[in-house]
N, C-alpha and C positions, 0 to 999 in steps of 0.2 A: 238656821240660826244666824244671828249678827256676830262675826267671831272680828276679835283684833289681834293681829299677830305680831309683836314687836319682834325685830330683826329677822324679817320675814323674807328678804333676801340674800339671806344669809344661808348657809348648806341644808343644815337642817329647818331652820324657816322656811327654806322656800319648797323644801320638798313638802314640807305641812301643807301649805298653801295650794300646792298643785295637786295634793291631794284631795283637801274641801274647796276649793273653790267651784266645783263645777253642782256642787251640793247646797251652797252655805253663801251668802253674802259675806266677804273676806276684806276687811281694810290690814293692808301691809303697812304697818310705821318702820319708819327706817330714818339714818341717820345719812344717805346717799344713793342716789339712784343704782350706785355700780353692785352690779348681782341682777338686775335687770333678765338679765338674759337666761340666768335659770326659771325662768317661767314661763311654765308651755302655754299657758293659757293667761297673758297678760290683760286683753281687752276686758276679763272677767274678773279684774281685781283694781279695788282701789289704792296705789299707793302714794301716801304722807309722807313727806322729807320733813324728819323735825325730831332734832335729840331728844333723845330719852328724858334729860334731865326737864325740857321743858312740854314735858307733856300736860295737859289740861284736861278737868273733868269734861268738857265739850269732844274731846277724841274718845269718851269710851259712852258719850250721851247714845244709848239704847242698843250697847253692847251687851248680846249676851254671855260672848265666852272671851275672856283672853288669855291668850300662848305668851307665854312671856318668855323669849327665846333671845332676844335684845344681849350681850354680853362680849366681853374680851375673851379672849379663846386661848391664851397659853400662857407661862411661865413668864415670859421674859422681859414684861415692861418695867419688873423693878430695877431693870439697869439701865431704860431710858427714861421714861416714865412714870414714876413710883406711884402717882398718885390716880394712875389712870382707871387700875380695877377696880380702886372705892368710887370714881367720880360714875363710871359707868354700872358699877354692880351692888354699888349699894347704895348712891345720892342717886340714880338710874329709877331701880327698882321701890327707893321710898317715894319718887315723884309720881312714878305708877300707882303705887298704892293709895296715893294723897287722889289720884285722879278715879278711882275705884272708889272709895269709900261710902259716895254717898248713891253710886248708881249701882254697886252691890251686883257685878255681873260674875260668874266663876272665874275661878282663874286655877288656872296648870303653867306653874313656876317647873323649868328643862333645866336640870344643875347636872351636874356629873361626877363621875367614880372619882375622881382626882381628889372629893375632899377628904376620903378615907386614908390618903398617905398609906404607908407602906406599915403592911397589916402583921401582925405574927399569926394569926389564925383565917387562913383560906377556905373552904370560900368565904366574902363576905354577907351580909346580909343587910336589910334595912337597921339592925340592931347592934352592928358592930358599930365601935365609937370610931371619930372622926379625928385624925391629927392632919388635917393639910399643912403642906410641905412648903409650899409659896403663897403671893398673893392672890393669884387670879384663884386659885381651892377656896382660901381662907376667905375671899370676900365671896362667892359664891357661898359659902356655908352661910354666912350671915347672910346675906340675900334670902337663903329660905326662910330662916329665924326671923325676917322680917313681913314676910307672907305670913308665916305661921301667925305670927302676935296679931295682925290688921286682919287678916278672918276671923280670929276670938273674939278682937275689940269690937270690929264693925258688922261682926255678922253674918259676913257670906264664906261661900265655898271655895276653900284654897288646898290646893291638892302639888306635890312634888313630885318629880319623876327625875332620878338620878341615873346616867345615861353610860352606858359603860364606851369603849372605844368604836365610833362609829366610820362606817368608810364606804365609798359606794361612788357612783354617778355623780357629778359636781360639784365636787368637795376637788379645791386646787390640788394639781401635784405637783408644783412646782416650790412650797414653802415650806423648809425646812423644820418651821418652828411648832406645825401644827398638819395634821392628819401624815404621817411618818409614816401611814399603809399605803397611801395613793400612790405617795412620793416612792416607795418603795416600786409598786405596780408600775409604775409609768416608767422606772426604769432596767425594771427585767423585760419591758416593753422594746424598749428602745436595744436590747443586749450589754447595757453600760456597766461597768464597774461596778457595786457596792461595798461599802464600809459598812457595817452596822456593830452598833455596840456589842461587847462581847460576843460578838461573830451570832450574834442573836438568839441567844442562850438565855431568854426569858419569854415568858408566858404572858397573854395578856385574854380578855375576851372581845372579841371583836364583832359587833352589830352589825348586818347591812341597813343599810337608811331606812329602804323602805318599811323592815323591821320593826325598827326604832320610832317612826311615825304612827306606826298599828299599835304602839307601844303606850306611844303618847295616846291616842286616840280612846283605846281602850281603856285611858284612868279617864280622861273626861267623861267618857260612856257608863262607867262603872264605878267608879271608886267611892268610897264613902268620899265626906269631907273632913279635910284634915291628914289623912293619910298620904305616908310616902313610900313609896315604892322604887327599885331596884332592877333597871330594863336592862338586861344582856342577851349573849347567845347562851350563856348557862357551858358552855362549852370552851376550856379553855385551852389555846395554842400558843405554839411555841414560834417565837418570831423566826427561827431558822427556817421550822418545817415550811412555813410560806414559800420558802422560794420554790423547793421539789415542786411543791403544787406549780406555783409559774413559770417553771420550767416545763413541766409537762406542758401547762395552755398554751404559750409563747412559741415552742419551739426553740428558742434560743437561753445561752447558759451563759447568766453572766454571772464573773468572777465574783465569789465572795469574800471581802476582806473583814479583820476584825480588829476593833480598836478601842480603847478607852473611854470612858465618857468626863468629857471636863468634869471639873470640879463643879461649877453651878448645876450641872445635869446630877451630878451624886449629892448635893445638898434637896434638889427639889423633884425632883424624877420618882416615878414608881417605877417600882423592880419589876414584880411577878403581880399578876391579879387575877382573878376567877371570882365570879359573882353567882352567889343563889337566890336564885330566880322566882325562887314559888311563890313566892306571893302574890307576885304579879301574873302571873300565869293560873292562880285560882280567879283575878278576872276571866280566865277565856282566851288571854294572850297566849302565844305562843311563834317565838320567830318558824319563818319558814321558808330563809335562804342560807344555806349551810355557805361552811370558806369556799369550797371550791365553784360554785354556782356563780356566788357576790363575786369572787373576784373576775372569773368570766364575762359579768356585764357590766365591769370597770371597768378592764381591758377595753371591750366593746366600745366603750362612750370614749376612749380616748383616741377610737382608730378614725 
């Protein structure tokens, strides 16, 4: 296939990409070369430097599949940037669709658990209603509602896959703002200090990438059209018990402190999450890297 992947250098972009590219003719659009380097296999990939917003029907001219992976990744631009998540997640993903319309190739729109906000009834499911908590949720939701409406109108096959907490091999750990497991890894790696919110007295469910890529794969391969789907580990942990587990792999025990969460983390943050999964796993899916394995070849990629 001809696949287009927008923000293809991106953590989970580019692990899609190093997955089909040895399979699939793969154009990476991207908005900056830097991410480069998560790709094993560069020579076998074409990448496009060109925002989202100005993308054209000539970038998806005899595309058969696009990943639409392209997006802002956390909470906090409404207090730099207010206007950043609509310009990229929902003026982003209408330019996409405007460049779709008429070449009518699939498309699998990668949104995440964040837009469910903080649920009274656990697990969720693709059928629990949606209250996101900030902007980067809330314009991801609309981003799918805008897939969804441009496959009824125009015709073709748009499918969502909402992604629960993913962490693994090339995902930074140095950024406080986003992937909070790496950051964690890298530093029961190192034996440093940790603070973690209430001494890590909540539950979340936590994806390995490669997972999460089989995940994605497996709606493109299977899914009706139209349908959205719900990719976790179906298993949910306690951000404490993580450390036991990296103390065992590490060898070394660092301090755990517990502390408060600002106030903007208690207006936008999820608490506790656990996702049910079966839906997606009557595709045929099924992760098949448990916590203590995934965090083993985090470590690993960081030594």
């Amino acid at each position: 296939m001809n696949i287009l992947i927008t923000g293809g250098l991106g953590f989970i972009g580019s692990a899609l990409v190093n997955r089909l590219c040895r399979e699939h003719s793969v154009v990476v659009l991207t908005r900056s070369e830097r991410g480069c380097s998560r790709l094993r296999y560069p020579e076998l990939v074409q990448v496009r430097v060109k925002s989202l917003e100005k993308v054209t029907q000539d970038d998806c001219k005899g595309t058969d599949l696009v990943i639409h992976c392209a997006s802002t990744v956390d909470n906090y631009n409404i207090q730099t940037e207010p206007y950043l998540d609509i310009q990229t997640n929902c003026n982003g993903t209408i330019a996409l669709l405007e460049a779709c319309k008429e070449q009518k190739p699939k498309l699998l729109f990668v949104s995440t658990f964040f837009v469910y906000g903080n649920q009274a009834h656990l697990p969720v499911n693709e059928e629990s209603p949606c209250e996101p908590l900030g902007l980067y949720p809330a314009t991801k939701l609309c981003a799918e509602q805008f897939c969804k409406i441009y496959g009824r109108l125009y015709a073709f096959h748009v499918n969502v896959c909402r992604l629960t907490n993913v962490y693994g091999p090339g995902e930074a750990f140095d950024n406080t703002k986003k992937g909070a497991l790496n950051f964690l890894i890298r530093k029961a790696q190192l034996g440093e200090p940790i603070n973690v919110y209430r001494g890590g007295n909540f539950f979340r469910d936590y994806l390995y990438v490669d997972d999460a890529v089989e995940a994605l794969w497996a709606v493109v391969q299977r899914a009706p059209a139209g349908e959205l789907y719900l990719a976790g580990s179906g298993t949910p942990v306690y951000f404490k018990d993580l450390m036991g587990c990296l103390h065992g792999l590490t060898g070394k025990r660092s301090t755990i402190g517990s502390m408060e969460p600002p106030r903007f983390h208690e207006v936008v943050g999820i608490r506790d999450f656990s996702a049910d999964t079966s839906k997606i796993r009557a595709l045929g899916w099924a992760p098949k890297v448990g916590i203590e394995e995934g965090l083993k070849r985090t470590l690993a990629s960081h030594e």
